[in-house]
Backbone as numpy.savetxt, mean C-alpha at the origin, in Angstrom:
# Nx Ny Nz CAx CAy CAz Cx Cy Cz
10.35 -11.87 0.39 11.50 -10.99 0.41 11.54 -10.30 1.77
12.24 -10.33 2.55 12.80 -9.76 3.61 13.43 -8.44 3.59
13.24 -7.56 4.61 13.36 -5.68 4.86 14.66 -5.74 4.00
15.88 -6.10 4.39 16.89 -6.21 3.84 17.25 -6.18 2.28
16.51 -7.19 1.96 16.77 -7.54 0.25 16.25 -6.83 -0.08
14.70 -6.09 0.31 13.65 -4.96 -0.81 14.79 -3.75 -0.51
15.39 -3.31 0.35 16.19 -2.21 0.50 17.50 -2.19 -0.98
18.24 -3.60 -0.64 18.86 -3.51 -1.49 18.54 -3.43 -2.99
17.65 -4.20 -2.97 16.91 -3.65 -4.27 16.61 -2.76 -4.91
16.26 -2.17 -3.95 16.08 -0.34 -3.90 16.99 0.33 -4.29
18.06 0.24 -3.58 19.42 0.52 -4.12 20.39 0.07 -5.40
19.96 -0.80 -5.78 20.21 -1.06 -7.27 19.29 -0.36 -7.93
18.26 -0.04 -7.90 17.71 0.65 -8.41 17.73 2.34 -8.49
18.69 2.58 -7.70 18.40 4.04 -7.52 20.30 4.27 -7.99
20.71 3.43 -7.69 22.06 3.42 -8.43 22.39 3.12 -10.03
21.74 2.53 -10.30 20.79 2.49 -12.10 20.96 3.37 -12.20
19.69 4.25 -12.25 19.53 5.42 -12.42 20.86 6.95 -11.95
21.34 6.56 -10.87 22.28 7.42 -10.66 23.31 7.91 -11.79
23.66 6.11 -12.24 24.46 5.91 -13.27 24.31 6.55 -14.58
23.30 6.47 -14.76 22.53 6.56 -16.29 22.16 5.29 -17.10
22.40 4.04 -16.44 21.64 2.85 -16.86 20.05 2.29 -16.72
19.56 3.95 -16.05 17.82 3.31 -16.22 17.15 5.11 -16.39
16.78 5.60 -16.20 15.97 6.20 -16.57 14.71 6.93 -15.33
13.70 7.77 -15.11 13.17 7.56 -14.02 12.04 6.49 -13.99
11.57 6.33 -15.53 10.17 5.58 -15.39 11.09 4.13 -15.31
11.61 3.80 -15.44 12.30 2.39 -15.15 12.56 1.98 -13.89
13.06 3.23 -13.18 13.66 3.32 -11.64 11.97 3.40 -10.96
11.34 4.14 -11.36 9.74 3.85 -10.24 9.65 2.51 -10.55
9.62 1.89 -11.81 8.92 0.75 -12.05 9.19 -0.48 -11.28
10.93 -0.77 -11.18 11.86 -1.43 -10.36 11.52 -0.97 -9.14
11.44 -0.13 -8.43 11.09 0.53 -6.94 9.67 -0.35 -6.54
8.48 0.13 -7.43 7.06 -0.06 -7.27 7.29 -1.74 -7.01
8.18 -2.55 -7.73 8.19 -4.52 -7.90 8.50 -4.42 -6.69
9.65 -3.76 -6.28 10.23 -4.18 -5.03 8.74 -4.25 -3.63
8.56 -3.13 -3.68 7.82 -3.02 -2.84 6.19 -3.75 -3.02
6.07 -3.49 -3.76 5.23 -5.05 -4.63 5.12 -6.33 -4.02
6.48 -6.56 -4.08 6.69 -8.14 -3.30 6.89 -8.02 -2.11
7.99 -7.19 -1.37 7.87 -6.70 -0.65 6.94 -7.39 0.74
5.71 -6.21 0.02 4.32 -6.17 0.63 3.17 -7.69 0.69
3.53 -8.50 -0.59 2.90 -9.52 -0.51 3.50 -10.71 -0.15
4.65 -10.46 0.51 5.33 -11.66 0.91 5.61 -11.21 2.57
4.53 -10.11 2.72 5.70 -9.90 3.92 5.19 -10.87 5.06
6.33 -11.01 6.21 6.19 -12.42 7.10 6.83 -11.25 8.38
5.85 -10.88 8.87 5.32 -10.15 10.32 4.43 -10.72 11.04
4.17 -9.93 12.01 3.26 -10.48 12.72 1.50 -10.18 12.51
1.75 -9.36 11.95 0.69 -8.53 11.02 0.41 -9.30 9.36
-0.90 -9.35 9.19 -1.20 -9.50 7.51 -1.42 -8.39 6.90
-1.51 -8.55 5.48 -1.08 -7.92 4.40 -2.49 -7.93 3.90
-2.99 -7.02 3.86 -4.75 -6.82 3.17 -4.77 -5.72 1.87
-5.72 -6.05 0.66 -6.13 -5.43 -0.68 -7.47 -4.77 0.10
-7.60 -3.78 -0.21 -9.05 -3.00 -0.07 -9.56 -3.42 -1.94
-10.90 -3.76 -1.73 -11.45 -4.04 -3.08 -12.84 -3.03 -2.92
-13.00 -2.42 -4.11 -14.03 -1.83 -4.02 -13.87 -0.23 -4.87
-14.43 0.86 -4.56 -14.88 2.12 -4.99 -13.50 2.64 -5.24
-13.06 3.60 -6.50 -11.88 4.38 -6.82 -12.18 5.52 -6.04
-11.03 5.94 -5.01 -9.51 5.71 -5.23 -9.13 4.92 -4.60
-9.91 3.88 -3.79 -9.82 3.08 -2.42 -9.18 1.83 -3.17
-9.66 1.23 -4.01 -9.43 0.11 -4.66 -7.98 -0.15 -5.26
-7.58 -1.49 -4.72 -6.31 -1.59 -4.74 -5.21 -1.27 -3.86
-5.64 -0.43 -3.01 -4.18 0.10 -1.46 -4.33 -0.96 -1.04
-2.72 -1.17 -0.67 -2.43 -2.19 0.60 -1.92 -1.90 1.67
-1.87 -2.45 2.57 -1.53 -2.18 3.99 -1.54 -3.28 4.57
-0.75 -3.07 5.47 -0.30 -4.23 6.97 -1.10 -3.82 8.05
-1.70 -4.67 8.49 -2.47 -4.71 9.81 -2.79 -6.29 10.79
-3.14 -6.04 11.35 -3.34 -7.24 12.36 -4.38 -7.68 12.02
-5.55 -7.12 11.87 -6.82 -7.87 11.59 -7.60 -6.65 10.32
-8.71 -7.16 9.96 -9.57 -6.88 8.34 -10.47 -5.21 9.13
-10.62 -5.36 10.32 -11.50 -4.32 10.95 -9.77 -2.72 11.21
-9.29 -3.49 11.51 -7.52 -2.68 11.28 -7.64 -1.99 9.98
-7.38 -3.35 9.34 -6.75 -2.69 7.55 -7.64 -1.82 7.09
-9.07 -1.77 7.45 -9.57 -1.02 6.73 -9.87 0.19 7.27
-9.21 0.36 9.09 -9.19 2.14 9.31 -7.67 2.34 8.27
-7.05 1.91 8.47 -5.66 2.29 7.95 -5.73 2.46 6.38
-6.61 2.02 5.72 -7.03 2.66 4.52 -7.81 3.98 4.21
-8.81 4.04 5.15 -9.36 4.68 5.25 -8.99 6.26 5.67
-7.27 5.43 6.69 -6.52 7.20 6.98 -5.83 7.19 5.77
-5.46 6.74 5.02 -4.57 6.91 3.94 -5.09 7.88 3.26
-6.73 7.15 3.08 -7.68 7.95 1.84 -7.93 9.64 2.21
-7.40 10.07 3.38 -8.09 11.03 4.30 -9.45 11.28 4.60
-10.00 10.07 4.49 -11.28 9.47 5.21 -10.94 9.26 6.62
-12.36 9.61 7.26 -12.71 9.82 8.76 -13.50 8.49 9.47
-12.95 7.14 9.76 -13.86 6.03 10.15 -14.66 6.05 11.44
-14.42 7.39 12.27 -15.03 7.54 13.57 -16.56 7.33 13.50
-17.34 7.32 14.31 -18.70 7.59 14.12 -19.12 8.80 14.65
-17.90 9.83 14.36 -18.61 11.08 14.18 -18.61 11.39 13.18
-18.91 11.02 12.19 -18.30 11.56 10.76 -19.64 12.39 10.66
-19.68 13.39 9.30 -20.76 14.00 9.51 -21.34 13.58 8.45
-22.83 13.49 7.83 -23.31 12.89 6.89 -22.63 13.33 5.39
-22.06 14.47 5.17 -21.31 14.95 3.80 -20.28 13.79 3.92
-19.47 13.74 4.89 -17.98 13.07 4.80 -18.52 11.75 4.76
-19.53 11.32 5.63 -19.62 9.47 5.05 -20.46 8.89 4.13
-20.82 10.14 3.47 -21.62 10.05 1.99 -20.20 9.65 1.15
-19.15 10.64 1.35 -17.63 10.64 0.12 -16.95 9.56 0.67
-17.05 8.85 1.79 -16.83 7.70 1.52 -16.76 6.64 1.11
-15.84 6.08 0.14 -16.22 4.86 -1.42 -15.73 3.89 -0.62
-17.22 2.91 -0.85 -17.31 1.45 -0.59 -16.20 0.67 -0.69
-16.24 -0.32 0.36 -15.15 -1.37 -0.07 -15.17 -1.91 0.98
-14.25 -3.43 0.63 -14.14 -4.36 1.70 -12.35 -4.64 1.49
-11.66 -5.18 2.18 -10.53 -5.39 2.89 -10.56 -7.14 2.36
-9.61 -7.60 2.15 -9.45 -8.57 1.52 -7.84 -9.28 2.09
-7.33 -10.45 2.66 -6.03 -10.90 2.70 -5.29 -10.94 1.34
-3.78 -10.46 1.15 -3.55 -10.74 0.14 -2.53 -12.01 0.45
């Protein structure tokens, strides 16, 4: 699915709901597919990586160029610190995981 179509999608979906033909948990649900596919189809120049591993980490996706990428960019999501200054508290609360292509 291409930027275009997940948008419009979006917009049927949020026009649903505008209407009164969906509801909100219907309208996230339709929103969440879009971007769903979206994300696993996307055709950039960048890949599309699953972090697998420790909750709450497990399961985010993200676009990045390479597996050493995806997984700072998870890691800022998580408001985890990947520097090697971290201090031993903060890279103790850091939950395991590896980065995966989806």
């Amino acid at each position: 699915m291409d930027r275009i179509s997940a948008i419009r999608n979006v917009e049927d979906a949020l026009r649903a709901f505008e209407n009164g033909d969906a509801d909100l948990a219907d309208t996230e649900r339709r929103v969440a597919a879009v971007l769903r596919t979206y994300a696993t189809e996307f055709d950039g120049d960048d890949d599309v990586f699953r972090a697998v591993g420790e909750e709450p980490i497990d399961g985010t996706i993200v676009v990045a160029p390479s597996a050493p990428a995806a997984r700072e960019r998870v890691l800022a999501l998580s408001d985890g610190d990947s520097s090697d200054e971290m201090t031993s508290t903060k890279a103790d609360s850091v939950p395991e995981f590896d980065v995966e292509r989806v």
